[in-house]
mmCIF file of the N, C-alpha and C atoms, coordinates in Angstrom:
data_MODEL
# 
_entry.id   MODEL 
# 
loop_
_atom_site.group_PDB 
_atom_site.id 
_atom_site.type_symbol 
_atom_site.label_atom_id 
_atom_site.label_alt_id 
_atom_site.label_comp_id 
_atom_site.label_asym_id 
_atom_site.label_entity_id 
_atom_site.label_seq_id 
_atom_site.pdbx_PDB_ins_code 
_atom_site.Cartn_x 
_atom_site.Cartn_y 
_atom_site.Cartn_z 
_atom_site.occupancy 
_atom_site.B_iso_or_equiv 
_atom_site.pdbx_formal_charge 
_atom_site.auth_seq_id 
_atom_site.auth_comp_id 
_atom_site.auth_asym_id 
_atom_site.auth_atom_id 
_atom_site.pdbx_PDB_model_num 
ATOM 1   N N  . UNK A 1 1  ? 31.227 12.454 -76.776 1.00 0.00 ? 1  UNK A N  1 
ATOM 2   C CA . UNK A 1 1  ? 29.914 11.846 -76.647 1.00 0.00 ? 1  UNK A CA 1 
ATOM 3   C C  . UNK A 1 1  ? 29.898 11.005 -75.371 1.00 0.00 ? 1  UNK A C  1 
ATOM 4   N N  . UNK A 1 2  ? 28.773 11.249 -74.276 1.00 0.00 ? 2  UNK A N  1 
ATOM 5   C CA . UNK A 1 2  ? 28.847 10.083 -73.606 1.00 0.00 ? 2  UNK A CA 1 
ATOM 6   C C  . UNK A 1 2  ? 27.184 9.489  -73.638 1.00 0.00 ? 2  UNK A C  1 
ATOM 7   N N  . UNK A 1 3  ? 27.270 8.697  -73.247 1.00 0.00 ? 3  UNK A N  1 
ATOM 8   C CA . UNK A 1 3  ? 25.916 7.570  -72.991 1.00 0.00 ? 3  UNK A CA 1 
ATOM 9   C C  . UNK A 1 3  ? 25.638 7.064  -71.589 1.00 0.00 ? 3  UNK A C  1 
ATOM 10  N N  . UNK A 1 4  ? 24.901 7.485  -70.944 1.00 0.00 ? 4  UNK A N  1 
ATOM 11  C CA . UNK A 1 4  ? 24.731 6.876  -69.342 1.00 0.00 ? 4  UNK A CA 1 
ATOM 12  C C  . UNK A 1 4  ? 22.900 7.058  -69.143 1.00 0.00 ? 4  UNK A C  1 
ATOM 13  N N  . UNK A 1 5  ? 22.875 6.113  -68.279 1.00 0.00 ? 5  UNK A N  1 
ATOM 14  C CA . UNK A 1 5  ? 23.780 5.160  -67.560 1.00 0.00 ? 5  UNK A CA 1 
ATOM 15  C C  . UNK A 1 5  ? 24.004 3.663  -68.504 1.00 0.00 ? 5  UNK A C  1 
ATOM 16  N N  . UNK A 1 6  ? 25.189 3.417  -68.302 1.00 0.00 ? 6  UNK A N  1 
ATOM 17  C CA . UNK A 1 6  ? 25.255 2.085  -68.474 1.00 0.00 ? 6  UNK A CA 1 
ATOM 18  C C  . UNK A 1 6  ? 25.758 1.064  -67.584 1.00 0.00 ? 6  UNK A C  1 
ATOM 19  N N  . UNK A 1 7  ? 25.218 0.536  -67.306 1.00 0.00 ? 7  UNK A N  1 
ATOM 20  C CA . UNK A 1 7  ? 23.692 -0.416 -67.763 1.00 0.00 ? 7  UNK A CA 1 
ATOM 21  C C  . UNK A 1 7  ? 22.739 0.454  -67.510 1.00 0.00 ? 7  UNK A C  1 
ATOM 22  N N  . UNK A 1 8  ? 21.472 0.190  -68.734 1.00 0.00 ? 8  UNK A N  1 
ATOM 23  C CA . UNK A 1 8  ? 20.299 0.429  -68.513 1.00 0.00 ? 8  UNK A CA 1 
ATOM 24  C C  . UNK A 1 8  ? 19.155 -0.096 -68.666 1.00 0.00 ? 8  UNK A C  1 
ATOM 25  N N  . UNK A 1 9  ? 18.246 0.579  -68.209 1.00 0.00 ? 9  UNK A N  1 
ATOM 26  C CA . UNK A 1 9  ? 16.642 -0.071 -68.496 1.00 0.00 ? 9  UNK A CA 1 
ATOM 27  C C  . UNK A 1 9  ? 15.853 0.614  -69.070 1.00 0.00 ? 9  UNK A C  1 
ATOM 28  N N  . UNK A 1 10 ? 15.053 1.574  -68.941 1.00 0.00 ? 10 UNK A N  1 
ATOM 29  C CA . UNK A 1 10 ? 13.889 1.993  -69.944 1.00 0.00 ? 10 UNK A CA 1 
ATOM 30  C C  . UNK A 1 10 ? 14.177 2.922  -70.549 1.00 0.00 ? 10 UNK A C  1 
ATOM 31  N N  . UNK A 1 11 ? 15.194 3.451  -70.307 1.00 0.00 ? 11 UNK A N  1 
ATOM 32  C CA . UNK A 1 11 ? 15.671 4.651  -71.306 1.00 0.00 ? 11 UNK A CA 1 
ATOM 33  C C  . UNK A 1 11 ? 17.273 4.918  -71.212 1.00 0.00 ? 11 UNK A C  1 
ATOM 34  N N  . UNK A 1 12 ? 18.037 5.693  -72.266 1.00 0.00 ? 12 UNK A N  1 
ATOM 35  C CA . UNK A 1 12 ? 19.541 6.052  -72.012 1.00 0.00 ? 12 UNK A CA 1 
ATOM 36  C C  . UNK A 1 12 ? 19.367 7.757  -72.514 1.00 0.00 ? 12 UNK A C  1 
ATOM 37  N N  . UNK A 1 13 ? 20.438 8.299  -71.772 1.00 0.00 ? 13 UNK A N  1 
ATOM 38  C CA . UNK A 1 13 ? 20.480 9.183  -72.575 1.00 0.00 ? 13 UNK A CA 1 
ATOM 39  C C  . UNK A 1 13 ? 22.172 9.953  -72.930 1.00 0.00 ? 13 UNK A C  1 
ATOM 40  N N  . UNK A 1 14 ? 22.038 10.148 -74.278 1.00 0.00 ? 14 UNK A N  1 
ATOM 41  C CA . UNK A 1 14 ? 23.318 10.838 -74.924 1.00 0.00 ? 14 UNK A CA 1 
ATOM 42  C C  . UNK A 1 14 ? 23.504 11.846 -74.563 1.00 0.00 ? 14 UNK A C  1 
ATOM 43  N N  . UNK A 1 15 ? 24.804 12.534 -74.444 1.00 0.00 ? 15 UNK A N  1 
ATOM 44  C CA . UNK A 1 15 ? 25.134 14.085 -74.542 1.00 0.00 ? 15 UNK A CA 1 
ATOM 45  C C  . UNK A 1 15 ? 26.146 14.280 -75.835 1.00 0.00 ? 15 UNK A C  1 
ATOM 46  N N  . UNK A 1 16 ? 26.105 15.433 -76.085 1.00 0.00 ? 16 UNK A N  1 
ATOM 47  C CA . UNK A 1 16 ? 27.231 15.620 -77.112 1.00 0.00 ? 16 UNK A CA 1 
ATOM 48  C C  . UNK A 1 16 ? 27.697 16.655 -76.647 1.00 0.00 ? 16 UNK A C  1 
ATOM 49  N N  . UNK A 1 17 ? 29.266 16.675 -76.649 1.00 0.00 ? 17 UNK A N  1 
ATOM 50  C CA . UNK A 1 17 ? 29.850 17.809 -76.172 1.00 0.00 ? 17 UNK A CA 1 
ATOM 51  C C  . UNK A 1 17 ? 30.485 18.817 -77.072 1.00 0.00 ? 17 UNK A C  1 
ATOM 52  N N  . UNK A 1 18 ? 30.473 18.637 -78.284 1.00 0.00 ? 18 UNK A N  1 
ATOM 53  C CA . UNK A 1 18 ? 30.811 19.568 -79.135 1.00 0.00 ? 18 UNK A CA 1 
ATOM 54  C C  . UNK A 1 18 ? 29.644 19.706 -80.399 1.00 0.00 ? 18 UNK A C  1 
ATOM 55  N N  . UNK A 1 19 ? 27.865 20.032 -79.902 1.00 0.00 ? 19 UNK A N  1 
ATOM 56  C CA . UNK A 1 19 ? 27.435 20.069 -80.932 1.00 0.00 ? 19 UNK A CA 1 
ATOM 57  C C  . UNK A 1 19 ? 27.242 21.050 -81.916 1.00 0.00 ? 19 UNK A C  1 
ATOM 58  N N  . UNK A 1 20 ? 27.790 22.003 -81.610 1.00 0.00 ? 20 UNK A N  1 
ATOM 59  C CA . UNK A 1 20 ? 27.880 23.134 -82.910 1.00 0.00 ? 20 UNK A CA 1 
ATOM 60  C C  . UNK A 1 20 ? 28.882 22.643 -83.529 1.00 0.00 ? 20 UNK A C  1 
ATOM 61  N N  . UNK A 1 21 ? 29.729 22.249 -83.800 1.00 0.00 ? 21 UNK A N  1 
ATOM 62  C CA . UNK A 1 21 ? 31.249 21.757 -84.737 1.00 0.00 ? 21 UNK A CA 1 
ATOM 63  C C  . UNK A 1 21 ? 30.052 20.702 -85.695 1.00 0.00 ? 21 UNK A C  1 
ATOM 64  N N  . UNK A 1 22 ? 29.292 20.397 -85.802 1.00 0.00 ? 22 UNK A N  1 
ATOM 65  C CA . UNK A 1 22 ? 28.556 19.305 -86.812 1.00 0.00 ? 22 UNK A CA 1 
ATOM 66  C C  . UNK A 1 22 ? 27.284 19.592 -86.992 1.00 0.00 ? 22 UNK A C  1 
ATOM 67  N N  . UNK A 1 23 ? 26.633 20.245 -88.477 1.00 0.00 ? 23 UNK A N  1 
ATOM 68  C CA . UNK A 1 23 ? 25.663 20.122 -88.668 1.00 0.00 ? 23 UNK A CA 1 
ATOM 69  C C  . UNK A 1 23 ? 24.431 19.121 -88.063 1.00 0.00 ? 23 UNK A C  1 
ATOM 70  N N  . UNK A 1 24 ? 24.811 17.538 -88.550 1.00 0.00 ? 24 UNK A N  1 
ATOM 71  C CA . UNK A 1 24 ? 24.054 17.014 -88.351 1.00 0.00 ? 24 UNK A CA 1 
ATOM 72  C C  . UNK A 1 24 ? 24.347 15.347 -87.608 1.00 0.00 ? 24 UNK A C  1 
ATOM 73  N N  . UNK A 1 25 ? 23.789 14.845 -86.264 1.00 0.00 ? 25 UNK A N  1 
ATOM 74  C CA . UNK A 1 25 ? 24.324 14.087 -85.691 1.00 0.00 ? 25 UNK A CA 1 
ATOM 75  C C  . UNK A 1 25 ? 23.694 12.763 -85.847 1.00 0.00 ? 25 UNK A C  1 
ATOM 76  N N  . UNK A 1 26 ? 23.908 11.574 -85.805 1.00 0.00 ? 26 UNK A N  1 
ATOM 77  C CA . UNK A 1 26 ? 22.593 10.421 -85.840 1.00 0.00 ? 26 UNK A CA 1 
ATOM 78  C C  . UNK A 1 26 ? 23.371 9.232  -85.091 1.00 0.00 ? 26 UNK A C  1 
ATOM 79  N N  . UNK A 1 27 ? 21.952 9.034  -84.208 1.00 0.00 ? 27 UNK A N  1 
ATOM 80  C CA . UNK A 1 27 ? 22.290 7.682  -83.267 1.00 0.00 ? 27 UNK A CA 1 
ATOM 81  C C  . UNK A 1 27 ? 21.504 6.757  -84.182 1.00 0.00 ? 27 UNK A C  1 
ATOM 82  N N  . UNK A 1 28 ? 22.951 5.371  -83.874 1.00 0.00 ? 28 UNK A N  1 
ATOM 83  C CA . UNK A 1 28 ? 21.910 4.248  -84.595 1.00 0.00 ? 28 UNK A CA 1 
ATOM 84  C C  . UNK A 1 28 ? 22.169 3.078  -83.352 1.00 0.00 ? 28 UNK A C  1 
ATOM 85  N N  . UNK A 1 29 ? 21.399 2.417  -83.003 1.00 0.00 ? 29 UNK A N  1 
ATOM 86  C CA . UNK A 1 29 ? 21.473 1.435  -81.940 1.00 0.00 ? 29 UNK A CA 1 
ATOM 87  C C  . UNK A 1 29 ? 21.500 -0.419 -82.722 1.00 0.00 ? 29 UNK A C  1 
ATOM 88  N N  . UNK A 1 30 ? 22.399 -1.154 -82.398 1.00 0.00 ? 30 UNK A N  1 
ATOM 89  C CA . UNK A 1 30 ? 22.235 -2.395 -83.030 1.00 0.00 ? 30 UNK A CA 1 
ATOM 90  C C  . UNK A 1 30 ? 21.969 -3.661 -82.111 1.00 0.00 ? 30 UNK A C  1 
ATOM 91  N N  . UNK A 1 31 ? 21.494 -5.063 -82.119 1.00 0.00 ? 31 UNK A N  1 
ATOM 92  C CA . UNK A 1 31 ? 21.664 -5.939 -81.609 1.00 0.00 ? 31 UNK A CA 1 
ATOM 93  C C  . UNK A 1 31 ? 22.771 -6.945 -81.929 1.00 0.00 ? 31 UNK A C  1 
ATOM 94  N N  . UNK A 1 32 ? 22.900 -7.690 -81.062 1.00 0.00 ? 32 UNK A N  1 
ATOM 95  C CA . UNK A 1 32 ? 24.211 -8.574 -81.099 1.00 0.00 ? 32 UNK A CA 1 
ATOM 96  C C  . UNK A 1 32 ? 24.299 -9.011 -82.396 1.00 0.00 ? 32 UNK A C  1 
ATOM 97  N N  . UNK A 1 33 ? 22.883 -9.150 -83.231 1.00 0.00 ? 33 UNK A N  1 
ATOM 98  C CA . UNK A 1 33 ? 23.283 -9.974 -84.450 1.00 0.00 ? 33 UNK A CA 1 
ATOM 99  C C  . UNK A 1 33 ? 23.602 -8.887 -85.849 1.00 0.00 ? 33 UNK A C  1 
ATOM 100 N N  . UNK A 1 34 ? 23.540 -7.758 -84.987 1.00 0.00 ? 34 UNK A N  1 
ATOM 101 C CA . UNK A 1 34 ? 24.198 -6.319 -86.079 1.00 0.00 ? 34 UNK A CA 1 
ATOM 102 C C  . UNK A 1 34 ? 22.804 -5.933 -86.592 1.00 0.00 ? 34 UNK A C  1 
ATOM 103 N N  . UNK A 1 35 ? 21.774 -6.324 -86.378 1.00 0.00 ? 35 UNK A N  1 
ATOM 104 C CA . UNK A 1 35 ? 20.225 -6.006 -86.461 1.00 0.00 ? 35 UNK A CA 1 
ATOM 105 C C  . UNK A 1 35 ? 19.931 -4.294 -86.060 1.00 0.00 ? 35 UNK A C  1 
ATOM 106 N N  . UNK A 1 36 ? 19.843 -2.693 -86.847 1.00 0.00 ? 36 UNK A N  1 
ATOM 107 C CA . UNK A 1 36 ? 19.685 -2.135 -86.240 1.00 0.00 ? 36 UNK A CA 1 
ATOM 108 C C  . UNK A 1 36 ? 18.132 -2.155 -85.866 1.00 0.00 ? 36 UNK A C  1 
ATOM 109 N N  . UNK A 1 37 ? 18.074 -1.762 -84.386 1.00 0.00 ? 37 UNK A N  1 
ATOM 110 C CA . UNK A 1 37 ? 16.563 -1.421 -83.553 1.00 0.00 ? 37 UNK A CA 1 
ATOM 111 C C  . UNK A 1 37 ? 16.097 0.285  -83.027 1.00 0.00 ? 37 UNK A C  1 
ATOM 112 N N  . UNK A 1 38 ? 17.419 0.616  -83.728 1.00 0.00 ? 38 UNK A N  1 
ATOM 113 C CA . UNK A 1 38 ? 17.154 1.758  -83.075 1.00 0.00 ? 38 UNK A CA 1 
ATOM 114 C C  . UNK A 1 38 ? 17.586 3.002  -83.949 1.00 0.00 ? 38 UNK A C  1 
ATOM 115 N N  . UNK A 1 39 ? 17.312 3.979  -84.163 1.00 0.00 ? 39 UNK A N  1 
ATOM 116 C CA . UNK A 1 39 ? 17.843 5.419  -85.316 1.00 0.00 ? 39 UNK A CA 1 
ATOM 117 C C  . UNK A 1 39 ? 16.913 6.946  -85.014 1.00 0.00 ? 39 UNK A C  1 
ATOM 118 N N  . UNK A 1 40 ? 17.650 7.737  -84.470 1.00 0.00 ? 40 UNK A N  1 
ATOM 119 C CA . UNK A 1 40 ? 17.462 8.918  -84.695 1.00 0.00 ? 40 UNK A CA 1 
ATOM 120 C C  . UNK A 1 40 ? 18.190 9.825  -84.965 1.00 0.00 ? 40 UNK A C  1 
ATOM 121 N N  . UNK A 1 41 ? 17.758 11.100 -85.047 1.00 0.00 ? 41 UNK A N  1 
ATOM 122 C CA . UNK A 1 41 ? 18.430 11.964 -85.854 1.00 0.00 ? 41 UNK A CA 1 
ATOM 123 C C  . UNK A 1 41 ? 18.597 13.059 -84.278 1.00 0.00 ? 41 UNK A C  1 
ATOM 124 N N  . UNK A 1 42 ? 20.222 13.285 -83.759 1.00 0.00 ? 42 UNK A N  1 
ATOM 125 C CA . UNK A 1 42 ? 20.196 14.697 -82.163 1.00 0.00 ? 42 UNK A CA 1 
ATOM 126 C C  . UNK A 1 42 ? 20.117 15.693 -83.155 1.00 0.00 ? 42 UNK A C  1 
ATOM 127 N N  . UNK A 1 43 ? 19.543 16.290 -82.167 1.00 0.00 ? 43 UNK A N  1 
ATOM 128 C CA . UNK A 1 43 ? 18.867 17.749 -82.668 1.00 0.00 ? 43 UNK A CA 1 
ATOM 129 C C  . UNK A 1 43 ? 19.563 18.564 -81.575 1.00 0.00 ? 43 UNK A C  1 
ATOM 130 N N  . UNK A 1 44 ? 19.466 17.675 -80.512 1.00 0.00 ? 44 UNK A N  1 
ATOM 131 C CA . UNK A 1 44 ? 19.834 18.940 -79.116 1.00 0.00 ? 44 UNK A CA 1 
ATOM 132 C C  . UNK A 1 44 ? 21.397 18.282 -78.443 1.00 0.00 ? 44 UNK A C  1 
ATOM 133 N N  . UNK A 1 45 ? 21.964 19.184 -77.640 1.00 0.00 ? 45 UNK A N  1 
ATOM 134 C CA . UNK A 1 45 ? 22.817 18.475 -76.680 1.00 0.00 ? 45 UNK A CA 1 
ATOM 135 C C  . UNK A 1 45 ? 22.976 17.096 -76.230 1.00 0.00 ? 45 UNK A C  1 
ATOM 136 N N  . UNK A 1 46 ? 21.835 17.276 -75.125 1.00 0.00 ? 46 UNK A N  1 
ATOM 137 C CA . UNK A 1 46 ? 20.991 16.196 -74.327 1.00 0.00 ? 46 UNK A CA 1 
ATOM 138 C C  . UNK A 1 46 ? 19.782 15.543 -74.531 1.00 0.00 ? 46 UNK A C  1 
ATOM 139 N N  . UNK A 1 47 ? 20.009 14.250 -75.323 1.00 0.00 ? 47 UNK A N  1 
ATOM 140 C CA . UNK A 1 47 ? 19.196 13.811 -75.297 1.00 0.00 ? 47 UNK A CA 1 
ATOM 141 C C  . UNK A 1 47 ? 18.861 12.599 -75.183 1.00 0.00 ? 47 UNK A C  1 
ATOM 142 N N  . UNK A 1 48 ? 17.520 12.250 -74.232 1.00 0.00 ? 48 UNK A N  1 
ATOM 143 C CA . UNK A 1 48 ? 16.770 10.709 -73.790 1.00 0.00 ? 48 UNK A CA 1 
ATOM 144 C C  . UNK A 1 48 ? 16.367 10.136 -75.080 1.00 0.00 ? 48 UNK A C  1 
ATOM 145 N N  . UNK A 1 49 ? 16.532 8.689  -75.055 1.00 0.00 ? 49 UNK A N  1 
ATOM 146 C CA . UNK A 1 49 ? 15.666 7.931  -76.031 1.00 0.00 ? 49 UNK A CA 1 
ATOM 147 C C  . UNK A 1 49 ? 14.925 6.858  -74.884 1.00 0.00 ? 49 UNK A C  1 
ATOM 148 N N  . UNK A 1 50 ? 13.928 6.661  -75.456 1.00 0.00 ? 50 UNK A N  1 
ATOM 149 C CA . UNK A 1 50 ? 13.291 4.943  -74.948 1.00 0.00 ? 50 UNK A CA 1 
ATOM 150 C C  . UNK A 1 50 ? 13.381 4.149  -75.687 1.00 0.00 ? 50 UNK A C  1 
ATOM 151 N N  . UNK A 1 51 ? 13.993 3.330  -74.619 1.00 0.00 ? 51 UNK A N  1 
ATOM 152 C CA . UNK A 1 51 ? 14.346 1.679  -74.398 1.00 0.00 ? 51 UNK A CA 1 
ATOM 153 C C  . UNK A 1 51 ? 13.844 0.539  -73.919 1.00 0.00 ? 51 UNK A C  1 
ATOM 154 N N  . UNK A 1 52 ? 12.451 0.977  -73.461 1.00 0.00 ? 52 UNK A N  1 
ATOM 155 C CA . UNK A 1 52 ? 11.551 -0.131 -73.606 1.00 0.00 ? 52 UNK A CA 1 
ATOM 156 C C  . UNK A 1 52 ? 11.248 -0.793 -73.897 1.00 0.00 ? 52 UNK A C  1 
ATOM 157 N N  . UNK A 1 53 ? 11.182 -0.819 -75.351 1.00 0.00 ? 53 UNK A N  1 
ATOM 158 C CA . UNK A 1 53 ? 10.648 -1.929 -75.847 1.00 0.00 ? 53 UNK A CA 1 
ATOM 159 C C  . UNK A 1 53 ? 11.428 -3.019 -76.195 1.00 0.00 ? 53 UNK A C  1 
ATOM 160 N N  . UNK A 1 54 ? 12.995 -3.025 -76.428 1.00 0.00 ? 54 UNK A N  1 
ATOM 161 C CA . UNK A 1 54 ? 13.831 -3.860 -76.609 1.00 0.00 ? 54 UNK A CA 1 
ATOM 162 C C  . UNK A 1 54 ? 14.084 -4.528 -75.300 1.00 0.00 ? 54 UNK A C  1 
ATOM 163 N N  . UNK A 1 55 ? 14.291 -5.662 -75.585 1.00 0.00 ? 55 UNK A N  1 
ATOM 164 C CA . UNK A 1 55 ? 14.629 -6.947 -74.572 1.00 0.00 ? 55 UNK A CA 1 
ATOM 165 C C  . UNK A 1 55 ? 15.777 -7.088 -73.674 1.00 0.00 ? 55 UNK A C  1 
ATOM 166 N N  . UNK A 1 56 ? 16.292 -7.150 -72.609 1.00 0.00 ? 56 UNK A N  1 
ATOM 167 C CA . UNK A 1 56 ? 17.686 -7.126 -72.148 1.00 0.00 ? 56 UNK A CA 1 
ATOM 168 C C  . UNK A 1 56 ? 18.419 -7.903 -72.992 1.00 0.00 ? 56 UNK A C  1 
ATOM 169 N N  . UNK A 1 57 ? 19.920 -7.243 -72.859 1.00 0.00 ? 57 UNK A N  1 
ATOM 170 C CA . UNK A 1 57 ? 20.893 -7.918 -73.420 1.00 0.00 ? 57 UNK A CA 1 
ATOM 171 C C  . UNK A 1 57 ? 22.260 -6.890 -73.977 1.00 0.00 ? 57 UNK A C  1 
ATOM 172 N N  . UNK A 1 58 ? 23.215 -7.424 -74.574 1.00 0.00 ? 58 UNK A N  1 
ATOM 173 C CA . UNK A 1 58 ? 23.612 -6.530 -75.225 1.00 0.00 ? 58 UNK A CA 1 
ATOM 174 C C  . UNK A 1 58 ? 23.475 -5.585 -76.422 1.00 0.00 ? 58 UNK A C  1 
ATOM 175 N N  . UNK A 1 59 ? 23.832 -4.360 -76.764 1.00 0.00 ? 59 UNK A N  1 
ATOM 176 C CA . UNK A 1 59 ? 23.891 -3.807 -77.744 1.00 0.00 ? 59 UNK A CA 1 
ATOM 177 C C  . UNK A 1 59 ? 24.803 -2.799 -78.098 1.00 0.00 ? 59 UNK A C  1 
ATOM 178 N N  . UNK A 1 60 ? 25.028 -2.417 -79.546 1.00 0.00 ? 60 UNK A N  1 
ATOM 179 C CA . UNK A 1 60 ? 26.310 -1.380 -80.034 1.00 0.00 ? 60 UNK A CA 1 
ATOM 180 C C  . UNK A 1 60 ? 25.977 -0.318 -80.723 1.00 0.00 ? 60 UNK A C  1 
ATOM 181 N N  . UNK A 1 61 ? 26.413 1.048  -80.511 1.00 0.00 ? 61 UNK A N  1 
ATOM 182 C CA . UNK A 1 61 ? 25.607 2.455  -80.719 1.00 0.00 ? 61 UNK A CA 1 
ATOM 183 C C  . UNK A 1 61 ? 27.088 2.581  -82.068 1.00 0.00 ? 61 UNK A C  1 
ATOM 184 N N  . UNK A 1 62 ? 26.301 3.392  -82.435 1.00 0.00 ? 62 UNK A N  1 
ATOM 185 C CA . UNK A 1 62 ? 27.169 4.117  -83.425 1.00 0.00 ? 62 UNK A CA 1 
ATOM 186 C C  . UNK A 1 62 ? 26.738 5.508  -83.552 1.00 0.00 ? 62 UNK A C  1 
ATOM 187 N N  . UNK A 1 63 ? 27.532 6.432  -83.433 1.00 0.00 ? 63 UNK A N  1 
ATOM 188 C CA . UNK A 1 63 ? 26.914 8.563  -83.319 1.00 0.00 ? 63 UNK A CA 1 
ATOM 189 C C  . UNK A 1 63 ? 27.649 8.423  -84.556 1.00 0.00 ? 63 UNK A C  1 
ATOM 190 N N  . UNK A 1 64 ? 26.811 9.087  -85.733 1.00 0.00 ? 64 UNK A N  1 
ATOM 191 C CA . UNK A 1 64 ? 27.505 9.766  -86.786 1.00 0.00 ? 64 UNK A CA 1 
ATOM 192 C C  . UNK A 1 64 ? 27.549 11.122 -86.989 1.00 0.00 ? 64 UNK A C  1 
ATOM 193 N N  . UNK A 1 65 ? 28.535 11.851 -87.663 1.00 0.00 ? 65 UNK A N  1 
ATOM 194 C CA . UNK A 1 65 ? 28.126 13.259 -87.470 1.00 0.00 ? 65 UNK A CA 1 
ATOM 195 C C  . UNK A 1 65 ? 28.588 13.677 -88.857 1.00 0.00 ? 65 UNK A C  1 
ATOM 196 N N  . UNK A 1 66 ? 28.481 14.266 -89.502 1.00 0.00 ? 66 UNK A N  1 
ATOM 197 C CA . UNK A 1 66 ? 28.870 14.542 -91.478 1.00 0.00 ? 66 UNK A CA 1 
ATOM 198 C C  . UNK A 1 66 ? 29.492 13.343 -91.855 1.00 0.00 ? 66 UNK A C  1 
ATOM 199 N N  . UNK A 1 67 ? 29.092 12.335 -92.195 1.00 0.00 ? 67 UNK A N  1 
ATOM 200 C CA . UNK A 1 67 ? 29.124 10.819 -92.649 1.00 0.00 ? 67 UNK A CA 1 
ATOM 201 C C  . UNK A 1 67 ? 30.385 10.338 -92.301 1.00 0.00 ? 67 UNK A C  1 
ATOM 202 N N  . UNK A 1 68 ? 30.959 10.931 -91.098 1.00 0.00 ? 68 UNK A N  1 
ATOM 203 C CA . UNK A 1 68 ? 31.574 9.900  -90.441 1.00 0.00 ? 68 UNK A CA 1 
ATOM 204 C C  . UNK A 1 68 ? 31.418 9.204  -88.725 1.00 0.00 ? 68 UNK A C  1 
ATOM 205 N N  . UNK A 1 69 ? 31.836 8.302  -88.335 1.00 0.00 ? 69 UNK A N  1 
ATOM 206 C CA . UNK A 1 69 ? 32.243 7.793  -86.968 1.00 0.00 ? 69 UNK A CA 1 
ATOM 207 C C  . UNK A 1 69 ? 32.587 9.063  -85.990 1.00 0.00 ? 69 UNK A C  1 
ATOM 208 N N  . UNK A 1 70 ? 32.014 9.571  -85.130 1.00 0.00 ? 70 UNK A N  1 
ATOM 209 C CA . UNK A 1 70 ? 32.216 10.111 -84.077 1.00 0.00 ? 70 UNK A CA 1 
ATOM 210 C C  . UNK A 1 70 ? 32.318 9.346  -82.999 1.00 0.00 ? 70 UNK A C  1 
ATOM 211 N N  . UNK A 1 71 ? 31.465 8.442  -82.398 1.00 0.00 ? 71 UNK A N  1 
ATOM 212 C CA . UNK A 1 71 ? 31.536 7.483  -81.760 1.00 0.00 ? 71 UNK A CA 1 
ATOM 213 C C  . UNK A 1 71 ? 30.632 6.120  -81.373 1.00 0.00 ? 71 UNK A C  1 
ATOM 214 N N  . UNK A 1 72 ? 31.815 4.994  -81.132 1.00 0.00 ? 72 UNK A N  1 
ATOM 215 C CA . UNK A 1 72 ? 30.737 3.631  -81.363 1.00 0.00 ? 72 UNK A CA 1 
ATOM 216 C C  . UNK A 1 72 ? 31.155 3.018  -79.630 1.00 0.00 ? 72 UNK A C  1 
ATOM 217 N N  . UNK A 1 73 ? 30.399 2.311  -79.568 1.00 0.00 ? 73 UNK A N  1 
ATOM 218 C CA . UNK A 1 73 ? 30.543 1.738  -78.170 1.00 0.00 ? 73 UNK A CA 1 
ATOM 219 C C  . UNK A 1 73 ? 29.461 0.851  -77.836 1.00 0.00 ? 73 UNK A C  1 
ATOM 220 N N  . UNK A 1 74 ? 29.258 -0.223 -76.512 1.00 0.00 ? 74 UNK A N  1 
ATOM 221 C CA . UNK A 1 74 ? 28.669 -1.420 -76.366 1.00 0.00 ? 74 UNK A CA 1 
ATOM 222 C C  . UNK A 1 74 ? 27.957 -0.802 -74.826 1.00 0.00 ? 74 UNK A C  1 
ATOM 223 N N  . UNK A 1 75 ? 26.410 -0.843 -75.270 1.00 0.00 ? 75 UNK A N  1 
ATOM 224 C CA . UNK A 1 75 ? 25.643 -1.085 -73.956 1.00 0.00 ? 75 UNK A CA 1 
ATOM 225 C C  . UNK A 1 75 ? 24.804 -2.025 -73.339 1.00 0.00 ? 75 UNK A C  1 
ATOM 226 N N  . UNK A 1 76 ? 24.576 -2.244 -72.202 1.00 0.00 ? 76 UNK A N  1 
ATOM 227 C CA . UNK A 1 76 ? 23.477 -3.287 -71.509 1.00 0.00 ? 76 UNK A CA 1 
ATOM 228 C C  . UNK A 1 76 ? 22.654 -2.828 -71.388 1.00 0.00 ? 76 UNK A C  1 
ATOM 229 N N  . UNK A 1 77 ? 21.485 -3.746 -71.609 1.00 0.00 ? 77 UNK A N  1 
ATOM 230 C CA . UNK A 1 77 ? 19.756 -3.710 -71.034 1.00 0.00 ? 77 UNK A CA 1 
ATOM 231 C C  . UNK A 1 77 ? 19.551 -4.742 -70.251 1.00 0.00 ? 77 UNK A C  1 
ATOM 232 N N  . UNK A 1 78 ? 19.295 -3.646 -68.844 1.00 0.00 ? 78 UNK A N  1 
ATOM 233 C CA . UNK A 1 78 ? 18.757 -4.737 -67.964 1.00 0.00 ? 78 UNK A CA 1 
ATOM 234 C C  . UNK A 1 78 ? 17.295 -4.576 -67.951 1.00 0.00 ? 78 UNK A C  1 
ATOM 235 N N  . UNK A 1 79 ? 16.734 -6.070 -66.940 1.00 0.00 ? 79 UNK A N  1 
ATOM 236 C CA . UNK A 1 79 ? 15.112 -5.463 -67.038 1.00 0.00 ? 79 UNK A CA 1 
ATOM 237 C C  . UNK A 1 79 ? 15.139 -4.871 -65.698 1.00 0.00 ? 79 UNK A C  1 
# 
């Protein structure tokens, strides 16, 4: 899985590099205070989300893929 760019601003976008090996994939996005702001369900390879509307600062992704951890990691929002 990667996530770029990081740092970002109005949008990020994921890739997954092995998405046939997993039915089903889900980004969840959190704030510092573990608040999630963010959840969808990849459907495709490559894909953009918007990030607009959340405020700069930090935040922590979590990719799940058949109810486990594929991958977690920490991004910036700049304005």
């Amino acid at each position: 899985v990667t996530v770029y760019p990081n740092p970002f601003s109005s949008s990020a976008t994921i890739r997954l590099n092995e998405m046939n090996q997993i039915d089903k994939y889900e980004l969840r996005l959190y704030n510092v205070l573990g608040a999630e702001v963010l959840y969808t369900i990849l459907t495709r390879q490559i894909s953009t989300f918007d990030t607009g509307n959340l405020p700069a600062g930090v935040y922590f992704y979590r990719v799940t893929g058949t109810d486990k951890t594929i991958q977690s990691g920490k991004l910036i929002r700049i304005m």
